[in-house]
N, C-alpha and C positions, 0 to 999 in steps of 0.2 A: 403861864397864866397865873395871876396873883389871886389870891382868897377873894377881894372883895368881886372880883369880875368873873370867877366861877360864880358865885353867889347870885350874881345879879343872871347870868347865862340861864342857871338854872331855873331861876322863877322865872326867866322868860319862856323855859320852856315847859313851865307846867301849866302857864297862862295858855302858852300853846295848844296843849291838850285836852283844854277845854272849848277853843272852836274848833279841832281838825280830831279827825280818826286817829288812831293808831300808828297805822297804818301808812298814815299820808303822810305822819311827821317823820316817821322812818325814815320813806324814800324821799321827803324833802331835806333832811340834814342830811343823807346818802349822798345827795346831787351834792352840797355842800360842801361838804369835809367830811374829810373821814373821823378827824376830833369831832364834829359836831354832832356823826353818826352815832358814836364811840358815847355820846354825853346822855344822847336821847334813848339810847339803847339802856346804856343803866340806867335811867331814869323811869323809866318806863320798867324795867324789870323789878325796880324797886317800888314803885306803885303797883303793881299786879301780882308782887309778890313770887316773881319767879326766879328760881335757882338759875347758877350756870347750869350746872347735872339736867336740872326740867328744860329749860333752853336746846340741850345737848339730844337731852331722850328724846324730844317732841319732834325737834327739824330732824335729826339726823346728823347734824353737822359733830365731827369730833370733838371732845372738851378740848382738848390740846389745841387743833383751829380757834374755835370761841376765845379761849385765853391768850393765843398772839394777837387774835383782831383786837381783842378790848387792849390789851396792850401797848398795841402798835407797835409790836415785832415784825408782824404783816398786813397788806393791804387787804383790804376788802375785796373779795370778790365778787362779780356779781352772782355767781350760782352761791353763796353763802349769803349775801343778801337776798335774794329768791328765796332761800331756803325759811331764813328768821321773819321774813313777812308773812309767810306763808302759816308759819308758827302762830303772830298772831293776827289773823286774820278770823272778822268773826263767822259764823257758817251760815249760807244761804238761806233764804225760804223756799218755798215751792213757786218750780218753773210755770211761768203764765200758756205756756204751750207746748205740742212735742218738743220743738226744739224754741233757743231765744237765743238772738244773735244779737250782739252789740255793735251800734255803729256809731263811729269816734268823728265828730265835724267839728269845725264849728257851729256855734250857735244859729247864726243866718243860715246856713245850709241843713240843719236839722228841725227849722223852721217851716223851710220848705219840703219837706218832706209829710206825706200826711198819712201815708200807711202804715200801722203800725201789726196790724194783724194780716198776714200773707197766708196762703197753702199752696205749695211745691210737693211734686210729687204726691199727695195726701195726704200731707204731713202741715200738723197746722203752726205757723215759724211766727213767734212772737219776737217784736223788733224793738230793742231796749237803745234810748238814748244815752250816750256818751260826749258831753259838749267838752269842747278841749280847746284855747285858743291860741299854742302854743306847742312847743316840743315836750315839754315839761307833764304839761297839762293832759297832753294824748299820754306819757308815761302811766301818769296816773290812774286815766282813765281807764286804760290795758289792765291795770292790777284791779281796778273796782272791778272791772266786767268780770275776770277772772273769780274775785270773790266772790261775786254775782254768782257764779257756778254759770254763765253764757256759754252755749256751744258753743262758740266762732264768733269771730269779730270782722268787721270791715271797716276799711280807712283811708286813705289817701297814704299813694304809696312812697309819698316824701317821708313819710315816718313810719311804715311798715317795715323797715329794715332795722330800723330802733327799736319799735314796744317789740319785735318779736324775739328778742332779748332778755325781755321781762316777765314773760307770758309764755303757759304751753299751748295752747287751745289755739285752735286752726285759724285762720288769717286768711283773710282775701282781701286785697285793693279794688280801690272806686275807678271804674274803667273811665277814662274821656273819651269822650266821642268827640267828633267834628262839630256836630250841631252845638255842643256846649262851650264851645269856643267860640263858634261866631256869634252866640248868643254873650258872652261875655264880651265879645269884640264890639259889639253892637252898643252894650254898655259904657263901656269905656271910650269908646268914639265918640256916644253923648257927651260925658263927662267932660272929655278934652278940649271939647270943640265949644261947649257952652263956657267953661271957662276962658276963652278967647275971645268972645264976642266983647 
């Protein structure tokens, strides 16, 4: 890559920086590339002012790993990425309840939902939303809840086998039942049939 198009990479990603978390731009240039990760990583280490050695003490991850990743001697792992978001991630406030669960939908489907204060067993379970409209999107959402400090998360278990990759906190999928099917069938029979007419 030539000087003027690092130059230009890197003011895109400090413009970055200024709409998106930390955080987000990590695991967005993670998805990306690993050069891209590799760019935003010292980027961001050099705005917060952090050493390899503080990078190394804080996550746990060996110097020796951290200097093949920046490298590119070696690939990224994702437990060494887990590891460096984790790093910087900033620290929660106080939980809205005993416990606060996150649950990952879409927008429409967390619309319809209107409880947001439950009690189970006598325990009072405050219900944090998490809108996702995408693969990507549920990732992310997995890591906010997580820094959230959420007991547990729940999701649709087309992507529960993905964010629980990303995430250590307990995990349960959105069960389907029959009647949400025919209710969705009921839907879309409208839909089909009135576009025919």
């Amino acid at each position: 890559m030539d000087y003027c198009r690092k130059r230009s990479v890197a003011c895109e990603m400090i413009f970055m920086y200024e709409e998106q978390e930390v955080c987000d731009v990590l695991i967005n240039s993670a998805l990306t590339s690993n050069e891209s990760f590799i760019g935003s990583l010292k980027s961001i280490m050099r705005q917060q002012g952090v050493s390899m050695k503080d990078l190394s003490d804080g996550s746990g991850i060996p110097l020796s790993t951290l200097n093949k990743v920046i490298s590119q001697e070696r690939d990224l792992r994702l437990s060494t990425l887990r590891q460096i978001i984790q790093f910087f991630q900033p620290k929660a406030g106080v939980k809205e309840g005993d416990l606060v669960v996150g649950l990952i939908a879409a927008r429409s489907s967390l619309d319809k939902f209107s409880r947001h204060n439950l009690e189970f067993n006598g325990k009072k379970v405050a219900i944090k939303e998490y809108p996702a409209s995408d693969i990507e999107g549920a990732i992310i959402s997995a890591i906010k809840a997580e820094r959230d400090e959420v007991d547990g998360l729940i999701c649709a278990s087309i992507v529960a086998s993905i964010i629980e990759k990303f995430v250590t906190i307990p995990m349960m999928t959105i069960k389907i039942e029959e009647s949400n099917i025919v209710d969705s069938l009921s839907v879309l029979i409208e839909k089909i049939t009135s576009k025919s007419r």
